[in-house]
KOLDRENPA-206976 format. One record per residue (C-alpha): residue number from 1; residue in three letters; x, y, z. Coordinates in Angstrom, 1 decimal. Each point is the difference from the previous one (the first is absolute). Example, Ala and Ser with C-alpha at 12.3 -4.5 7.8 and 13.67 -1.06 7.14 Angstrom:
% KOLDRENPA-206976
   i  aa      X      Y      Z
   1 ALA   12.3   -4.5    7.8
   2 SER    1.4    3.4   -0.7
***
This chain:
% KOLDRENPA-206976
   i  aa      X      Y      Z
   1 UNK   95.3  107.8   46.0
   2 UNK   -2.2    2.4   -1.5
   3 UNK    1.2   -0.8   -3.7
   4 UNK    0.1   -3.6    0.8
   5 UNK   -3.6    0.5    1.0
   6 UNK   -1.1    2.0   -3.3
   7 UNK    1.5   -2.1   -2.1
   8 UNK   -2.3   -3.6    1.6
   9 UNK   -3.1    2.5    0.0
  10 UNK    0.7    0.7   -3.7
  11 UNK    0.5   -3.6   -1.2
  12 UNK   -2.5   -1.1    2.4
  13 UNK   -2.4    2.2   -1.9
  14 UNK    1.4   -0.9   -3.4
  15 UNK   -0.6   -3.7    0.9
  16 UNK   -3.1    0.3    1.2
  17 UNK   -1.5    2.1   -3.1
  18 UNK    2.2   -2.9   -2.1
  19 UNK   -2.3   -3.3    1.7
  20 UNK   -3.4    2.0    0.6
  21 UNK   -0.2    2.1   -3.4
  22 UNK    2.1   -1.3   -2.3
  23 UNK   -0.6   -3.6    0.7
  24 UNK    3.9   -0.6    0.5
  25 UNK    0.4   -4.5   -0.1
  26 UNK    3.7    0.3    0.9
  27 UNK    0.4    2.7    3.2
  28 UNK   -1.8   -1.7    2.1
  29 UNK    2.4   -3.4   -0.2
  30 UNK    2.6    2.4    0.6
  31 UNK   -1.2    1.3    2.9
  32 UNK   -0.9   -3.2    1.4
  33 UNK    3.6   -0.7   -0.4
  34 UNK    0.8    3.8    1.6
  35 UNK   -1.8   -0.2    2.7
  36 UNK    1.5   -3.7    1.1
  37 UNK    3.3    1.9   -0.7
  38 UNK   -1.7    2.6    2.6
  39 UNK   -0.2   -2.8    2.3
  40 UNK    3.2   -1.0   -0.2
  41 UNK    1.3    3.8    0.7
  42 UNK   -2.0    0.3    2.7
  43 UNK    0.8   -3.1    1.6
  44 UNK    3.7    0.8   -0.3
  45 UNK   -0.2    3.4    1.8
  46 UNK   -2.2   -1.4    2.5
  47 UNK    3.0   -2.6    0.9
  48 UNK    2.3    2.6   -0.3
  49 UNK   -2.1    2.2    2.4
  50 UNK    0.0   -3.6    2.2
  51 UNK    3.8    0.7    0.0
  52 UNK    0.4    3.3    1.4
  53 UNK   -2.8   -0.2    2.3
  54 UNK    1.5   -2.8    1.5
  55 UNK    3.3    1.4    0.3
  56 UNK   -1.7    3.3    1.9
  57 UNK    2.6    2.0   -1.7
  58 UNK   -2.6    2.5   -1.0
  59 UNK   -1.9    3.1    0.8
  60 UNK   -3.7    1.5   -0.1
  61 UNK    0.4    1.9   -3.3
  62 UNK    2.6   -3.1   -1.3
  63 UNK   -3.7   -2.2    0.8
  64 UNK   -2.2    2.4   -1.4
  65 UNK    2.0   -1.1   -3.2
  66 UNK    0.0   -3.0   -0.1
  67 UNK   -3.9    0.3    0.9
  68 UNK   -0.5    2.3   -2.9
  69 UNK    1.4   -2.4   -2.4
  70 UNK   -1.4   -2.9    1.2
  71 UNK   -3.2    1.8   -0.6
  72 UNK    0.9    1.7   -3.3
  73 UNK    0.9   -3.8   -1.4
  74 UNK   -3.3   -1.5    1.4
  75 UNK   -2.0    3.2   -1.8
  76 UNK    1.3   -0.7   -2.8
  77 UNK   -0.4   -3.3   -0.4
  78 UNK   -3.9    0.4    1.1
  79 UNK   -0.4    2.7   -2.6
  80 UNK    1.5   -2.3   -2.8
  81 UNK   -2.9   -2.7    1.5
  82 UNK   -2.7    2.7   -0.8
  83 UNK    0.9    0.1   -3.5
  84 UNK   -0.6   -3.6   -1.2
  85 UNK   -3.8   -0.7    0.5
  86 UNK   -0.1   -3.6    1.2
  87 UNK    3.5    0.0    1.9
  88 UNK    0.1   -1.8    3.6
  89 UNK    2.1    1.1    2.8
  90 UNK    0.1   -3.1    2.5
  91 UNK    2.3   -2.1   -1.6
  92 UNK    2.4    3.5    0.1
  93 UNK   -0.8   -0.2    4.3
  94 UNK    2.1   -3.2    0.2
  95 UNK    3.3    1.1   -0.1
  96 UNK   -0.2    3.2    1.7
  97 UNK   -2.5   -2.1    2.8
  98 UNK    3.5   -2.1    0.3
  99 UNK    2.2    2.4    0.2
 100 UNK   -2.4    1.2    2.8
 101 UNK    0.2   -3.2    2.1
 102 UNK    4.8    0.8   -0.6
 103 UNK   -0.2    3.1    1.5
 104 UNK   -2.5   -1.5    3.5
 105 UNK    2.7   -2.1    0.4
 106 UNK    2.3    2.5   -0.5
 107 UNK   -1.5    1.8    2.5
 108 UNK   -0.4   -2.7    2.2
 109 UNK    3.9   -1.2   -0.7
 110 UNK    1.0    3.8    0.9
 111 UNK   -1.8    1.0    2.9
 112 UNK   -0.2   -3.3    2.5
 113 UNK    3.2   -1.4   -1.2
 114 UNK    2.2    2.7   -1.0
 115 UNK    1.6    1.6    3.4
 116 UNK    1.0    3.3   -1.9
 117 UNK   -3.6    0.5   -1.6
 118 UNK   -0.9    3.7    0.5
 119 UNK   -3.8    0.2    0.8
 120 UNK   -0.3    3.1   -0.8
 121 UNK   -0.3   -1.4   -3.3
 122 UNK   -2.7   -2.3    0.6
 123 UNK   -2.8    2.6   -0.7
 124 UNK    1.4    0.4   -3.9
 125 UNK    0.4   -4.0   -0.5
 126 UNK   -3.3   -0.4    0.9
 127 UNK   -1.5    2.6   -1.6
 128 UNK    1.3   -1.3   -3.5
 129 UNK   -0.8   -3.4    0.6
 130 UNK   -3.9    1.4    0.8
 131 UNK    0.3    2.4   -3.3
 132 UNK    1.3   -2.7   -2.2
 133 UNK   -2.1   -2.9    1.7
 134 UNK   -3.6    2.3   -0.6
 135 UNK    1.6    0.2   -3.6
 136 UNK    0.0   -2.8   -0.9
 137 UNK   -2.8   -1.9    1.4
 138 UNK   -2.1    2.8   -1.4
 139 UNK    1.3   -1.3   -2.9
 140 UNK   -0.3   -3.6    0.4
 141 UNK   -3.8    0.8    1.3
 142 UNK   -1.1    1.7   -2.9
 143 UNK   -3.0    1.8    2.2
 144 UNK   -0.2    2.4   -2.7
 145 UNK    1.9    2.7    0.9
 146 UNK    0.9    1.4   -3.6
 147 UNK   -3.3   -1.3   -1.2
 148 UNK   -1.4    3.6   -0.4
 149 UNK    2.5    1.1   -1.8
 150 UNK    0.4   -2.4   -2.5
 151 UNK   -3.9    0.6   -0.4
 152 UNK    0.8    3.4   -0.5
 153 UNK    2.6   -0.3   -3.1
 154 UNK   -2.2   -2.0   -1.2
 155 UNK   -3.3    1.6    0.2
 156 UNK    2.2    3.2   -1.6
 157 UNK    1.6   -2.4   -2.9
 158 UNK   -3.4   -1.6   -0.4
 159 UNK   -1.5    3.7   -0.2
 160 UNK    2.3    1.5   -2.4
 161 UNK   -0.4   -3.5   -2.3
 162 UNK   -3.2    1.2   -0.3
 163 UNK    0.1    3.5   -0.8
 164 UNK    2.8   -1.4   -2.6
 165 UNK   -2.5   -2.3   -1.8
 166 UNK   -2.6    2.4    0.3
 167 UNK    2.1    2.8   -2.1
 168 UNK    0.8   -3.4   -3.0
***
């Protein structure tokens, strides 16, 4: 995890100097196309997640997992958001916001109509319904939750443009 991690830091870093300093016309089309390829991933795992937690065939540290990559996915997907200046999240919300409204049911289906539902297990369900649900309608608000950070890259890049002219 910890090479996997470098190695997004790295490009991500790399990307970001490409667009901001370098004036890069073609990365950010790619990773327009990326991060809906982000979306797709994360999607998949979160049905996949749907899967096993509906089958209660799992543990804490087994959840913790699947948590922790749900969450790794999501990061880096946001992070990719932060590098394109006038990217929008919303339309991204939609499918995860679905996906949302499969596992409810799912919920619902396993615990008032399944007879060998273990509620033991209710506590996790819910729990990554509520993480995933505050996900994505933070996305799909757009309240402005990344805003200072994207001010911040940009007041840096805008800084350093002009120490850069300044020197010419």
């Amino acid at each position: 995890m910890i090479v996997i991690g470098l190695a997004f830091f790295v490009g991500w870093a790399t990307a970001l100097l490409a667009i901001r300093v370098y004036g890069n016309l073609v990365l950010p089309f790619i990773i327009n196309l990326y991060i809906w390829a982000c979306l797709i991933g994360v999607c998949t795992l979160y049905l996949m997640s749907l899967q096993r937690l509906y089958n209660q065939e799992y543990d804490f540290l087994h959840y913790m997992v699947y948590v922790a990559i749900i969450a790794s996915a999501a990061f880096g997907m946001v992070s990719l958001h932060l590098l394109l200046e006038n990217h929008d999240l919303r339309p991204l919300s939609i499918p995860i916001l679905i996906i949302g409204l499969i596992q409810l049911g799912l919920i619902v289906l396993r615990y008032v109509f399944t007879p060998d539902a273990k509620p033991g297990y209710l506590i996790y369900d819910l729990l990554f319904f509520a993480g995933m649900a505050v996900f994505s309608i933070f996305m799909l608000a757009d309240i402005g939750l990344l805003g200072p950070v994207r001010r911040q890259i940009a007041y840096y890049f805008d800084q350093s443009g002009e120490a850069i002219r300044m020197e010419d």
